[in-house]
ZAMARGU-4260 file (C-alpha; in steps of 0.2 Angstrom, whole numbers, plus 5000, padded with zeros to 4 digits):
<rodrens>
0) 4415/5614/4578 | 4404/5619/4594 | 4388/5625/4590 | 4384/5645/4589 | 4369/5648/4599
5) 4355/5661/4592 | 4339/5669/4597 | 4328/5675/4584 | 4314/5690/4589 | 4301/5694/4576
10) 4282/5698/4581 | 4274/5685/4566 | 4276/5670/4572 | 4276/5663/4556 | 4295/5672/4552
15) 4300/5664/4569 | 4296/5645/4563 | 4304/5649/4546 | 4321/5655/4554 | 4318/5640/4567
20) 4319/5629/4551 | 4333/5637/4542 | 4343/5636/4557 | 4340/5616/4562 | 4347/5615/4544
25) 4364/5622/4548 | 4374/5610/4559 | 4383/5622/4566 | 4368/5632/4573 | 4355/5631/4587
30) 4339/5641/4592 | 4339/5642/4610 | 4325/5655/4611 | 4312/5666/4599 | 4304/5681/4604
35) 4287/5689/4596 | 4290/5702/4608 | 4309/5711/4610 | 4308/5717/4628 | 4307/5701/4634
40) 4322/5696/4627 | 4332/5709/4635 | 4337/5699/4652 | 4340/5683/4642 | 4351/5692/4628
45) 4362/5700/4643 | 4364/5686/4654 | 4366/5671/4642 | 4376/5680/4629 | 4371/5672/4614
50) 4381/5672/4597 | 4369/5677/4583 | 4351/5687/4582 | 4341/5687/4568 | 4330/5703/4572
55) 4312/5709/4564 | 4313/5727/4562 | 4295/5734/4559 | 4288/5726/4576 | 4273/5736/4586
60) 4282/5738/4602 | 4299/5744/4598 | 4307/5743/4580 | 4322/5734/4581 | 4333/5748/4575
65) 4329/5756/4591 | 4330/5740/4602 | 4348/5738/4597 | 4352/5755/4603 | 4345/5744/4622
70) 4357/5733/4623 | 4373/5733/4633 | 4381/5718/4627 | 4377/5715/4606 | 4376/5699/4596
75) 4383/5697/4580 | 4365/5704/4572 | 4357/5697/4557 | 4340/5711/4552 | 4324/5702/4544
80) 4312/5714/4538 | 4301/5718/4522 | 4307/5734/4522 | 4323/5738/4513 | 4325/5757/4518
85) 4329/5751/4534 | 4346/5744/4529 | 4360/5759/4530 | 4351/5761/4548 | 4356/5743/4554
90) 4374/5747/4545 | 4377/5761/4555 | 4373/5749/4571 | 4386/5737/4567 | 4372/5725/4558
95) 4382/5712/4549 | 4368/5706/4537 | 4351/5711/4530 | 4338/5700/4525 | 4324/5706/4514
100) 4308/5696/4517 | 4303/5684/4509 | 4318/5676/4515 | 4326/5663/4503 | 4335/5648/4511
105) 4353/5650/4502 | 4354/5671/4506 | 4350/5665/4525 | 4367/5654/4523 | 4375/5667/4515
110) 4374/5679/4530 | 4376/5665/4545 | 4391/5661/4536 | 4396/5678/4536 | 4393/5680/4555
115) 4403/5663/4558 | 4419/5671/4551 | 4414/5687/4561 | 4412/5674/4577 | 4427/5663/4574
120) 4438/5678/4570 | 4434/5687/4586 | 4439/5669/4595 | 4456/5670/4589 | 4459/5688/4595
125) 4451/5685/4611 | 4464/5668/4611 | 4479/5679/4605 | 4473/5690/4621 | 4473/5677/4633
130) 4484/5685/4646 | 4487/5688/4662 | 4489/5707/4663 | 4486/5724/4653 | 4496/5739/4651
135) 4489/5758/4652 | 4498/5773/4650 | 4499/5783/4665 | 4510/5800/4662 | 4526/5795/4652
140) 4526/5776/4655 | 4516/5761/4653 | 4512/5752/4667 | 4508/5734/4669 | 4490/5728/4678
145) 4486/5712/4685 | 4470/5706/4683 | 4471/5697/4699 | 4475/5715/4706 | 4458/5725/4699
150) 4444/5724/4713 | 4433/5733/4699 | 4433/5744/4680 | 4420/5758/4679 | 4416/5764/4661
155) 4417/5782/4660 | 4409/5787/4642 | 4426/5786/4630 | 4439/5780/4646 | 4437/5765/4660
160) 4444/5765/4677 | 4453/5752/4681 | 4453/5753/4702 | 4466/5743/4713 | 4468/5742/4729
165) 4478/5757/4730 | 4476/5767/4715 | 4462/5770/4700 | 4470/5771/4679 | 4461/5778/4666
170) 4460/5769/4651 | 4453/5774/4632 | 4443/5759/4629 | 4427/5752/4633 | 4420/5741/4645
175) 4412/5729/4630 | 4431/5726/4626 | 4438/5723/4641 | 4422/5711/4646 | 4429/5700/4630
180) 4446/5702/4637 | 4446/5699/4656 | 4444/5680/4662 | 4426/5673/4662 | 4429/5664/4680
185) 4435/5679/4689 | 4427/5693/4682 | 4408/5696/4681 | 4399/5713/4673 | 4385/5719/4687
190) 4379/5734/4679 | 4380/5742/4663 | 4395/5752/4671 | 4403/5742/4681 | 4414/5724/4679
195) 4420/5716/4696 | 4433/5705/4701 | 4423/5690/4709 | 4438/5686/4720 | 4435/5704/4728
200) 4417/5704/4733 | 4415/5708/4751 | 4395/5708/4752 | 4378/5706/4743 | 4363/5714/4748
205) 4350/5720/4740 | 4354/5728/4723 | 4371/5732/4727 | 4387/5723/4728 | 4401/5730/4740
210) 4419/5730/4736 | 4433/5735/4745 | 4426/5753/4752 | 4414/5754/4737 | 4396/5750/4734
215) 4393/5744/4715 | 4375/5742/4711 | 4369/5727/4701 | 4359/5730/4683 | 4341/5720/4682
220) 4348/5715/4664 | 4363/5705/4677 | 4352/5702/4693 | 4350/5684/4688 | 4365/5680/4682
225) 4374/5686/4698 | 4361/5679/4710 | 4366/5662/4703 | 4381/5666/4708 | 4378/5671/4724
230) 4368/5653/4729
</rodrens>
């Protein structure tokens, strides 16, 4: 089994070499990074994607609750707090587990094993979704995309537009689904709006990307991330 890669963000550091302990106890986990402060995870969480964050609510800069509501691209999301009233909140975020502080050893296994399912079950979908093409309804009929033929897909609120070279299709679905969807090696999110096809680039400069007749800008959460690629 391949290792799930977690950060941990919690302003005690005392919480962070706890969960640093419980984790090197699981085989199938590794702590890559911990945070005592959230905002400077922000870049890290975006560009590097990691699988699991355990997440402090009650911090002094931001409560977690509120620092989820940040991110573009979400974890599978563990809450540690001492504070119990803050669970229905975390719920209605998509928060998979909650862990009431003291933290004991075997109700920290309990959720990671909870998220791994979570993790592994998203895999398979994304395996079963392995293809080369989608289909979105235009008028009466469903028509077939490449993905070798999108230059780039625009969220748009509820829809995305998907833009060829010759036409733009509306799409109800979100750009977080389609990033699980499209192929890592060709497609690349720049912005919290925009996905690109790599293979369609034209330009780099600055903070802006050109494509085709389009000027797509580049996030700060991504600016890393895509200037790796650029070199």
């Amino acid at each position: 089994m391949n290792q799930i890669r977690c950060i941990a963000i919690d302003d005690e550091p005392l919480a962070l070499t706890i969960l640093n302990d419980y984790v090197s106890k699981v085989s199938y986990l590794n702590m890559t990074k911990t945070y005592t402060c959230a905002t400077d995870a922000t870049q890290y969480i975006q560009t590097e994607k990691p699988e699991i964050l355990f997440l402090d609510v009650q911090m002094p800069e931001i409560k977690g609750i509120d620092f989820i509501k940040t991110l573009v691209y979400k974890p599978v999301i563990i809450l540690t707090t001492a504070y119990a009233e803050y669970a229905i909140q975390g719920y209605n975020l998509d928060v998979i587990d909650y862990l009431l502080k003291p933290i004991p050893f075997e109700r920290f296994l309990q959720a990671v094993n909870k998220a791994m399912r979570l993790i592994e079950s998203d895999k398979k979908l994304k395996n079963i979704d392995e293809k080369e093409y989608l289909f979105v309804k235009s008028g009466f009929k469903s028509v077939k995309i490449n993905f070798q033929d999108i230059l780039y897909i625009e969220g748009l609120k509820e829809y995305v537009g998907i833009y060829t070279k010759n036409e733009r299709f509306l799409k109800l679905d979100s750009l977080k689904k389609l990033e699980k969807i499209l192929p890592e090696d060709k497609f690349i999110r720049t912005h919290k709006s925009y996905i690109v096809n790599i293979d369609f680039i034209k330009s780099h400069f600055g903070n802006v990307i050109e494509i085709s007749d389009k000027e797509i800008p580049i996030g700060r959460v991504y600016r890393d991330k895509l200037n790796k690629l650029f070199r």
